[in-house]
LUMLOMI-184264 format. One record per residue (C-alpha): residue number from 1; y, z, x. Coordinates in Angstrom, 1 decimal, always signed. Each point is the difference from the previous one (the first is absolute). Example, Ala and Ser with C-alpha at 12.3 -4.5 7.8 and 13.67 -1.06 7.14 Angstrom:
% LUMLOMI-184264
{nr 1, yy -4.5, zz +7.8, xx +12.3}
{nr 2, yy +3.4, zz -0.7, xx +1.4}
***
This chain:
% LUMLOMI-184264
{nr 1, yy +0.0, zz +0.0, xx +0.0}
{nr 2, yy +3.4, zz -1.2, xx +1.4}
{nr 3, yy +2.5, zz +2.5, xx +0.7}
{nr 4, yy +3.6, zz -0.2, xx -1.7}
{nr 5, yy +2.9, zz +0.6, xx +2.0}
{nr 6, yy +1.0, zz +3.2, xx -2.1}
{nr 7, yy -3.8, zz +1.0, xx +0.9}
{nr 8, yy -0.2, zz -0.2, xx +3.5}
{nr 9, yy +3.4, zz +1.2, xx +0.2}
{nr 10, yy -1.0, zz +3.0, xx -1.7}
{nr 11, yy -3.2, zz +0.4, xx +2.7}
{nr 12, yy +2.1, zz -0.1, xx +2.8}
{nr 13, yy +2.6, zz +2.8, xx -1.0}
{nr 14, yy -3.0, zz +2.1, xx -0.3}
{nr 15, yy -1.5, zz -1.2, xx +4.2}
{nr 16, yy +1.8, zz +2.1, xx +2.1}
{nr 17, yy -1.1, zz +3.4, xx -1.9}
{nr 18, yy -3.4, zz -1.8, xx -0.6}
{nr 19, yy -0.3, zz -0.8, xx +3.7}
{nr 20, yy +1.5, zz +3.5, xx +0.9}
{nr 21, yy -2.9, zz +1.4, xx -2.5}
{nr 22, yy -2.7, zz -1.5, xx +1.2}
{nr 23, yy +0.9, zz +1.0, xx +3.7}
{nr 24, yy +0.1, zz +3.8, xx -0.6}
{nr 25, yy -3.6, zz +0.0, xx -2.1}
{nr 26, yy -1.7, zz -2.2, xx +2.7}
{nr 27, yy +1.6, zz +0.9, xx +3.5}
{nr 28, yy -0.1, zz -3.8, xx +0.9}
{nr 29, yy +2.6, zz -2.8, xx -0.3}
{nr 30, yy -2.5, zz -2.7, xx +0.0}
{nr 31, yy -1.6, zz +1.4, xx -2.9}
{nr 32, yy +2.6, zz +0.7, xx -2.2}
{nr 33, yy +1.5, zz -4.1, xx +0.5}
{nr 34, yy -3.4, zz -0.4, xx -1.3}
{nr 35, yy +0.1, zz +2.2, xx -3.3}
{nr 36, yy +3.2, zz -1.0, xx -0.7}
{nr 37, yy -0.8, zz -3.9, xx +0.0}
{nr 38, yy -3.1, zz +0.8, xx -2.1}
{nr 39, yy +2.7, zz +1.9, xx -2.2}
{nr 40, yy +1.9, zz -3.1, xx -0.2}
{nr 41, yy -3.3, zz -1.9, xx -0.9}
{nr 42, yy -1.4, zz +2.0, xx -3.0}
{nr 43, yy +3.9, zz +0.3, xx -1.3}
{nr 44, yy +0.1, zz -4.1, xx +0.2}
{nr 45, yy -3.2, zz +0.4, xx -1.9}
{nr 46, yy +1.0, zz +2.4, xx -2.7}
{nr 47, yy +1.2, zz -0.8, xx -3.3}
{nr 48, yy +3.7, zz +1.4, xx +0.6}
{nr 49, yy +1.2, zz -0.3, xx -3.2}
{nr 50, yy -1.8, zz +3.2, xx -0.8}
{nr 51, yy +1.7, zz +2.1, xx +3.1}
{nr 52, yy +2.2, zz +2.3, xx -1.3}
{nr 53, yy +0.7, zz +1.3, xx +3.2}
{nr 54, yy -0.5, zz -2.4, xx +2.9}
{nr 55, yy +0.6, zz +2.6, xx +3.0}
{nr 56, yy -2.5, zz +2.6, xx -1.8}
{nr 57, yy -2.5, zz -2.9, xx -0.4}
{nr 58, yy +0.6, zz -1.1, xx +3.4}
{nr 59, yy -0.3, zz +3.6, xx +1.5}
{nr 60, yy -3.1, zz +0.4, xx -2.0}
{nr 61, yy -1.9, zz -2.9, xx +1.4}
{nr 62, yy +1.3, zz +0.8, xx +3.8}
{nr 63, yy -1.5, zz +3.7, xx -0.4}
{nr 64, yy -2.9, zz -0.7, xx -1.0}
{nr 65, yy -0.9, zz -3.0, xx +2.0}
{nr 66, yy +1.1, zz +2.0, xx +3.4}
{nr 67, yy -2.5, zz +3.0, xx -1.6}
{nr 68, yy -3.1, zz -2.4, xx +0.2}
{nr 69, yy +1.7, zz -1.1, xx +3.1}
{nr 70, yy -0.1, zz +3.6, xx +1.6}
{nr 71, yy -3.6, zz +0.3, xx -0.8}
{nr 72, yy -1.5, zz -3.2, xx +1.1}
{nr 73, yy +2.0, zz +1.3, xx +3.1}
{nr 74, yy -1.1, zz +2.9, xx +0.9}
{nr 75, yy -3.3, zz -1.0, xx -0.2}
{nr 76, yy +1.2, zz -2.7, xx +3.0}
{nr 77, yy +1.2, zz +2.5, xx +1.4}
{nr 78, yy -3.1, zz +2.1, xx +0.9}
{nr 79, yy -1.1, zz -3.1, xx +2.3}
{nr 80, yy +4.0, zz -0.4, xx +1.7}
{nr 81, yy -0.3, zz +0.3, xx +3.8}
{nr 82, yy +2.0, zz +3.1, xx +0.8}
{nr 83, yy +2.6, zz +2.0, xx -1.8}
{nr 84, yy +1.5, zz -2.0, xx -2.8}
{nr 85, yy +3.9, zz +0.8, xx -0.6}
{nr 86, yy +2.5, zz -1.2, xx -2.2}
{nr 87, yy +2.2, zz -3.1, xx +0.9}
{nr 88, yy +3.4, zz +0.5, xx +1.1}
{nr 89, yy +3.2, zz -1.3, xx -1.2}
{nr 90, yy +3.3, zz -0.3, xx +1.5}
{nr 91, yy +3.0, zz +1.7, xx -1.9}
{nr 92, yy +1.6, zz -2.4, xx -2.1}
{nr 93, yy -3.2, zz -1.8, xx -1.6}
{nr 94, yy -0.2, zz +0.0, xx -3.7}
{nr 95, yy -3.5, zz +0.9, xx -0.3}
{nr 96, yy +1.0, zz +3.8, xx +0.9}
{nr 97, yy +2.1, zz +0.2, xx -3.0}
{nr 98, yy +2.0, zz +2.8, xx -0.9}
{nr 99, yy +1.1, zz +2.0, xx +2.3}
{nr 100, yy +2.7, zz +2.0, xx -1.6}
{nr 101, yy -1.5, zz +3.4, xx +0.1}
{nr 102, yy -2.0, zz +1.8, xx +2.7}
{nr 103, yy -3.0, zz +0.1, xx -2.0}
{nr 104, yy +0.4, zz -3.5, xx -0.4}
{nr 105, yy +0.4, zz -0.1, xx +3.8}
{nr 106, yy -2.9, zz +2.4, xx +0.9}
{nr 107, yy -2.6, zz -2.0, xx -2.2}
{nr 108, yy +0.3, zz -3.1, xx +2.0}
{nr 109, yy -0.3, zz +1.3, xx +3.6}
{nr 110, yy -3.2, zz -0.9, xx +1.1}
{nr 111, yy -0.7, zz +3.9, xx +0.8}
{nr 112, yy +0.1, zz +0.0, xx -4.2}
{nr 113, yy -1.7, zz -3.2, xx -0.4}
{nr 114, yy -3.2, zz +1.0, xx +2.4}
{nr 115, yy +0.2, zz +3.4, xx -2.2}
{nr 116, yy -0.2, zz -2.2, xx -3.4}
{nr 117, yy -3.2, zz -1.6, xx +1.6}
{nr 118, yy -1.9, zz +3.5, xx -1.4}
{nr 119, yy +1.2, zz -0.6, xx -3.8}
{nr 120, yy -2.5, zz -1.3, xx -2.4}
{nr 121, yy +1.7, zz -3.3, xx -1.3}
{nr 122, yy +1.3, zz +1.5, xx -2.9}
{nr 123, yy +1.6, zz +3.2, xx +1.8}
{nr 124, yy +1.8, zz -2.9, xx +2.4}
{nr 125, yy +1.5, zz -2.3, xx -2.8}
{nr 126, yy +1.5, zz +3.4, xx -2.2}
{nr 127, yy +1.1, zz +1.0, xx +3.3}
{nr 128, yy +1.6, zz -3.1, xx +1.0}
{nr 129, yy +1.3, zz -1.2, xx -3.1}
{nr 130, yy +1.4, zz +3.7, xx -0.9}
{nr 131, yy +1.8, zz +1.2, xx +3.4}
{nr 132, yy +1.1, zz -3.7, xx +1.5}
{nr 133, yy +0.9, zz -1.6, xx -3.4}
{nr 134, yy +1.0, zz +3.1, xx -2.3}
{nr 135, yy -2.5, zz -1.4, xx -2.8}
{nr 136, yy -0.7, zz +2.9, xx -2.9}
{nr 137, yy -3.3, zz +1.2, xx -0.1}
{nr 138, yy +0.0, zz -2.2, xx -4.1}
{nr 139, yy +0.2, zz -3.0, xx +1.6}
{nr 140, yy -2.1, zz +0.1, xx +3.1}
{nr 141, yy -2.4, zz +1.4, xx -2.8}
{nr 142, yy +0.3, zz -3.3, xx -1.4}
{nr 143, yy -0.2, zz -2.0, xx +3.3}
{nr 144, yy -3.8, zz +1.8, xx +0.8}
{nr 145, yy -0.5, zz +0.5, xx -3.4}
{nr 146, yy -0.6, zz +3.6, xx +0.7}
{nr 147, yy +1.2, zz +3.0, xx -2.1}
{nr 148, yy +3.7, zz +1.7, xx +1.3}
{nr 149, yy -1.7, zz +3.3, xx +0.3}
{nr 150, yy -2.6, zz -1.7, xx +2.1}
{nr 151, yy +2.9, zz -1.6, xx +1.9}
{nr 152, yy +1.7, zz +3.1, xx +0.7}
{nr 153, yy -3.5, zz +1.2, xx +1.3}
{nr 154, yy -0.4, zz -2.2, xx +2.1}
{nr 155, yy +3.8, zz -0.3, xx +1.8}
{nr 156, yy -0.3, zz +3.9, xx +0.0}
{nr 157, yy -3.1, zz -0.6, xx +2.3}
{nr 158, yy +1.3, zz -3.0, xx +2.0}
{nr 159, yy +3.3, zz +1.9, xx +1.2}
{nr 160, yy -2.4, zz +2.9, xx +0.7}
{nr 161, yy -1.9, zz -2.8, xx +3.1}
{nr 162, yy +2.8, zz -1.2, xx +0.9}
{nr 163, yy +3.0, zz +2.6, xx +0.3}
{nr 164, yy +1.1, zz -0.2, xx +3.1}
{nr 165, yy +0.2, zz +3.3, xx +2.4}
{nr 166, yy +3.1, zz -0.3, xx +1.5}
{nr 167, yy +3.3, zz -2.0, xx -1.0}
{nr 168, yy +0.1, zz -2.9, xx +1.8}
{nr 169, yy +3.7, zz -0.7, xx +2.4}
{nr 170, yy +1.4, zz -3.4, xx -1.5}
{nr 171, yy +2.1, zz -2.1, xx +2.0}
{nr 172, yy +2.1, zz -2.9, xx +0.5}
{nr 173, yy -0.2, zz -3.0, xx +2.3}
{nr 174, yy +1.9, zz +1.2, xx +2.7}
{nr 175, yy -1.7, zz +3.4, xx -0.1}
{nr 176, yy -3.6, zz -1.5, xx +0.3}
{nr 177, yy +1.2, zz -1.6, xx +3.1}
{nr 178, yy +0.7, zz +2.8, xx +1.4}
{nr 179, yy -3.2, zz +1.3, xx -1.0}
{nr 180, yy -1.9, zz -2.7, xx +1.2}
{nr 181, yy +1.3, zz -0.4, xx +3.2}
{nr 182, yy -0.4, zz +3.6, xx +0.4}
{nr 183, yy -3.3, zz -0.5, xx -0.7}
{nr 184, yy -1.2, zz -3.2, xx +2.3}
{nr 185, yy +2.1, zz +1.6, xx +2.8}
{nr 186, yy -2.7, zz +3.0, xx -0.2}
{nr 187, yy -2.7, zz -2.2, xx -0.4}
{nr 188, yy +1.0, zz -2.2, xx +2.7}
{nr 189, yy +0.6, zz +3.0, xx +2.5}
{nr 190, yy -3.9, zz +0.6, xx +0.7}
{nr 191, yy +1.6, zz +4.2, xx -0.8}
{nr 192, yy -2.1, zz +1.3, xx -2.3}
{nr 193, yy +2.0, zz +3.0, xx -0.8}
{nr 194, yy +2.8, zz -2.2, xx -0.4}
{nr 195, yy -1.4, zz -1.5, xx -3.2}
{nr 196, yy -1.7, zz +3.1, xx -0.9}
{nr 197, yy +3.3, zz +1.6, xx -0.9}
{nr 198, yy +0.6, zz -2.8, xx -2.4}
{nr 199, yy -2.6, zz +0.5, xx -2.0}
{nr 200, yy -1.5, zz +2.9, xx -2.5}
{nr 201, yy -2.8, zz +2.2, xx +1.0}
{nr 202, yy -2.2, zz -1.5, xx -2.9}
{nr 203, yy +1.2, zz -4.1, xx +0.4}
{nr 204, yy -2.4, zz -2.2, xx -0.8}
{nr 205, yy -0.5, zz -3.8, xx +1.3}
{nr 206, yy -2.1, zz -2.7, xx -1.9}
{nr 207, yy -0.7, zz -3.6, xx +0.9}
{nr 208, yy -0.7, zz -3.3, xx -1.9}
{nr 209, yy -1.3, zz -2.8, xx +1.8}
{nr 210, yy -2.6, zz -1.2, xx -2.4}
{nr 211, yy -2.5, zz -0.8, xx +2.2}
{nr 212, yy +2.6, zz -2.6, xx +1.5}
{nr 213, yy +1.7, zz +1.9, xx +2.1}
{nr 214, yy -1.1, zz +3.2, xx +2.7}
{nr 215, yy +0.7, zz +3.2, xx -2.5}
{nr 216, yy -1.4, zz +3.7, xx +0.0}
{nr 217, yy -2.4, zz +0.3, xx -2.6}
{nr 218, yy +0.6, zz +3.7, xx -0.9}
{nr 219, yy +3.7, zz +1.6, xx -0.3}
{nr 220, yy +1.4, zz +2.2, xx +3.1}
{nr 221, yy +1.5, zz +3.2, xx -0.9}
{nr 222, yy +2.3, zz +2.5, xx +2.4}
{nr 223, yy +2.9, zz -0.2, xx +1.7}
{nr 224, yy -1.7, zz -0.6, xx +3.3}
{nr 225, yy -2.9, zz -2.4, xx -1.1}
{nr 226, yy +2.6, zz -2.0, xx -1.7}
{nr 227, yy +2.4, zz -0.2, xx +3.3}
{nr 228, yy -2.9, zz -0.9, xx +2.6}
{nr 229, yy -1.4, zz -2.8, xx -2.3}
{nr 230, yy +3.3, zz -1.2, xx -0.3}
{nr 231, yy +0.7, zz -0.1, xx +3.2}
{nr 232, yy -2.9, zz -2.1, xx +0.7}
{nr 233, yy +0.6, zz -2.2, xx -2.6}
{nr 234, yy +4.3, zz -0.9, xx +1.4}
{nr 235, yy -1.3, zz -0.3, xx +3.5}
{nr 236, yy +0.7, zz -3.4, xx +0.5}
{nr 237, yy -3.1, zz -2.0, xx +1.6}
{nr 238, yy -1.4, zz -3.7, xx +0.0}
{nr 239, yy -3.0, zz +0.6, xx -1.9}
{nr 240, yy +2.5, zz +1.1, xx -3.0}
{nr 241, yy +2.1, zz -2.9, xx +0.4}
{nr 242, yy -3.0, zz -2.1, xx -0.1}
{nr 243, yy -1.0, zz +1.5, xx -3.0}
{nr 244, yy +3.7, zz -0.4, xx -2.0}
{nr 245, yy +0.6, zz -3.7, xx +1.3}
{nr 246, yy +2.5, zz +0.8, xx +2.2}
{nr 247, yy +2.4, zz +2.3, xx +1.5}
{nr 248, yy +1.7, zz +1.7, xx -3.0}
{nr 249, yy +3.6, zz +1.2, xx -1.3}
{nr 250, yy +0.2, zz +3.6, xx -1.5}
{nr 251, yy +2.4, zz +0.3, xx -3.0}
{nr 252, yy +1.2, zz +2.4, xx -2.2}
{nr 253, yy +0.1, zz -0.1, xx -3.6}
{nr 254, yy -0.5, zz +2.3, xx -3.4}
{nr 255, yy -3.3, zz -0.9, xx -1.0}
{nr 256, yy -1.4, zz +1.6, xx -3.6}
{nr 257, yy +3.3, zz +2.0, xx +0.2}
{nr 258, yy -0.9, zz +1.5, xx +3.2}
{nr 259, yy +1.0, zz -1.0, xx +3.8}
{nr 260, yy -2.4, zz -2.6, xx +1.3}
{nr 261, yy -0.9, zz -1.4, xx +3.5}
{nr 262, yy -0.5, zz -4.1, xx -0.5}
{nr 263, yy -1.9, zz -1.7, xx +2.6}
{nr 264, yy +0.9, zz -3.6, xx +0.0}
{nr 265, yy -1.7, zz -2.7, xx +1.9}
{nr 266, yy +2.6, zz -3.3, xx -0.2}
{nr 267, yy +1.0, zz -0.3, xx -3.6}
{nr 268, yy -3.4, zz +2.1, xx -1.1}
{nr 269, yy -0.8, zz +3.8, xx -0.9}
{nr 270, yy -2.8, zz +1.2, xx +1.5}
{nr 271, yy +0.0, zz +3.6, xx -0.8}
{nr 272, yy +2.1, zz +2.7, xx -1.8}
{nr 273, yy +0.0, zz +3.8, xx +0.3}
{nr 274, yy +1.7, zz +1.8, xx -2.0}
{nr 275, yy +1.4, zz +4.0, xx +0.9}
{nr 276, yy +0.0, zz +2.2, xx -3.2}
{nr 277, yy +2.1, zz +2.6, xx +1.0}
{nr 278, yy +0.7, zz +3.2, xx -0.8}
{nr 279, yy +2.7, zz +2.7, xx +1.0}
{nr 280, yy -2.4, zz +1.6, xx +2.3}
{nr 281, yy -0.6, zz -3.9, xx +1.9}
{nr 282, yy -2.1, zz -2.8, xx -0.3}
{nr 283, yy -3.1, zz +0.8, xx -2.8}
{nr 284, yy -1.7, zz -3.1, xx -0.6}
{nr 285, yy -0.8, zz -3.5, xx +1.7}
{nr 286, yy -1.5, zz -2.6, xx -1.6}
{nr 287, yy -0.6, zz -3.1, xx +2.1}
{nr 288, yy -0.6, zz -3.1, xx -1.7}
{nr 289, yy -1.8, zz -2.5, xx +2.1}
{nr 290, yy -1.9, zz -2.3, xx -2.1}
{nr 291, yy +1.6, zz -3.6, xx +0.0}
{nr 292, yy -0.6, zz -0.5, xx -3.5}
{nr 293, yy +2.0, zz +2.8, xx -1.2}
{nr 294, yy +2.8, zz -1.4, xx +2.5}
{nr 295, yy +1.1, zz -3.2, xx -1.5}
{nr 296, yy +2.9, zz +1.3, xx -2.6}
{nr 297, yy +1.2, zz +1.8, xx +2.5}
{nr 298, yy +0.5, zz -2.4, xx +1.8}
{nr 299, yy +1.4, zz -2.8, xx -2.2}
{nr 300, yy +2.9, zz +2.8, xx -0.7}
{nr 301, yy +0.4, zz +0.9, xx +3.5}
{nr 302, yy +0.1, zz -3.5, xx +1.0}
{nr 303, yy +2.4, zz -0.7, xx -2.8}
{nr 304, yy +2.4, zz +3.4, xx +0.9}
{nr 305, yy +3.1, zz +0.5, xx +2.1}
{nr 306, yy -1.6, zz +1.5, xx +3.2}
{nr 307, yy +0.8, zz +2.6, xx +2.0}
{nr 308, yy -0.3, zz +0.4, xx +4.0}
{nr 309, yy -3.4, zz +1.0, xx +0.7}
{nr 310, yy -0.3, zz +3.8, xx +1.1}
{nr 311, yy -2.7, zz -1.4, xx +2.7}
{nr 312, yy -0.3, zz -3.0, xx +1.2}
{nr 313, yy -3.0, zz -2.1, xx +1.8}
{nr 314, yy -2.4, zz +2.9, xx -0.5}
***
């Protein structure tokens, strides 16, 4: 069935927050473009002379395609190579969506997303749809058709797995420079207690490379586990330029709200690792490795105003 103009103007009003939707319940760009153009399929499909409401409708179909989506994942996912970890996005992409609040902000860092990982699909999409996009508890009832009282159930439970400990430091771009080059300038300095004192006692470090890439399997927690495997992993050395392409440029940028290290080989990203931080330091890394969470990344990057990089020829 063709689409009129009205129609698909209609669709594409309702993209961004689908696209931004879709992100947050799934953790990956790639699959959210996906939902969202099988969204767009089933609504050129539908008889839309019965919608009432077009961005209900649409949000409806989204959900619950990205629920089967999450489940057919996760059974993937017991066969991924590795640690599997959320795929970043730089600041500025639609796909995060609203970022008014700090709640809003909190529950897109990929510290937040990795938690959401632990929510039944339900407990993920009240969750999501409740604290990112301020839905009622009536309507996301409608959206799963759940009852409200089970809704309110099940957000009490999600917010219960994923509150966060402590309140996370937010900054601006010129303050996760600073922060970054901090960082690398420990890193680099083969001082372990150098980048010990940037860091929490409890920090934690995780890896993606999807089998693709050289990552720890297993998370590394403490202060000075954390610093000595990072300061194997910044020592510069031709096996690791072998293994990225090339000799690479260090930038910094706010990645998932949070300062980020970029590691950019010519006009590519090869890596991303993000510091969630805290006001007692740096609380959790998450490296993100795999090329094929990489590619949005950088298509923006490539497409930004850069900055100088904090390293170069690394």
């Amino acid at each position: 069935m063709s689409l009129s103009a009205h129609d698909l103007d209609l669709f594409e009003q309702s993209r961004a927050r689908l696209e931004a939707v879709a992100y947050r319940l799934l953790g990956s760009a790639g699959d959210a473009e996906d939902m969202v153009q099988e969204t767009f399929l089933r609504w050129q499909a539908a008889d839309r002379a019965g919608v009432e409401q077009p961005a209900a409708w649409l949000t409806k179909v989204l959900t619950n395609l990205c629920l089967n989506q999450l489940t057919s994942a996760r059974a993937r996912r017991e066969s991924y190579v590795g640690m599997w970890l959320p795929e970043p996005l730089l600041a500025g992409d639609r796909m995060l969506g609203p970022v008014d609040t700090v709640e809003q902000r909190e529950s897109v860092s990929l510290a937040v997303l990795t938690l959401m990982e632990r929510l039944s699909p339900n407990e993920r999409a009240v969750y999501v749809l409740r604290t990112a996009f301020g839905y009622p508890h009536a309507e996301i009832a409608e959206i799963l058709d759940l009852t409200e009282s089970n809704c309110q159930q099940l957000y009490r439970r999600a917010r219960q797995h994923v509150a966060a400990g402590r309140a996370r430091v937010e900054v601006d771009e010129a303050a996760a420079r600073t922060i970054v080059a901090e960082f690398l300038a420990a890193a680099r300095s083969g001082e372990t207690a150098r980048l010990v004192e940037l860091l929490t006692d409890d920090v934690m470090s995780t890896g993606d490379g999807g089998g693709k890439i050289p990552a720890r399997g297993t998370p590394i927690v403490g202060a000075l586990a954390v610093a000595r495997f990072l300061r194997g992993v910044f020592r510069a050395t031709d096996l690791r330029r072998q293994v990225l392409g090339g000799a690479a440029a260090l930038y910094a940028e706010i990645v998932n709200g949070v300062p980020a290290v970029l590691v950019v080989v010519g006009d590519r990203v090869v890596g991303v690792l993000t510091l969630e931080m805290t006001a007692e330091g740096v609380s959790d890394i998450h490296a993100q490795a795999n090329p094929d969470k990489l590619d949005r990344v950088t298509r923006l990057w490539s497409a930004s105003a850069r900055s100088e990089p904090v390293v170069d020829g690394w």
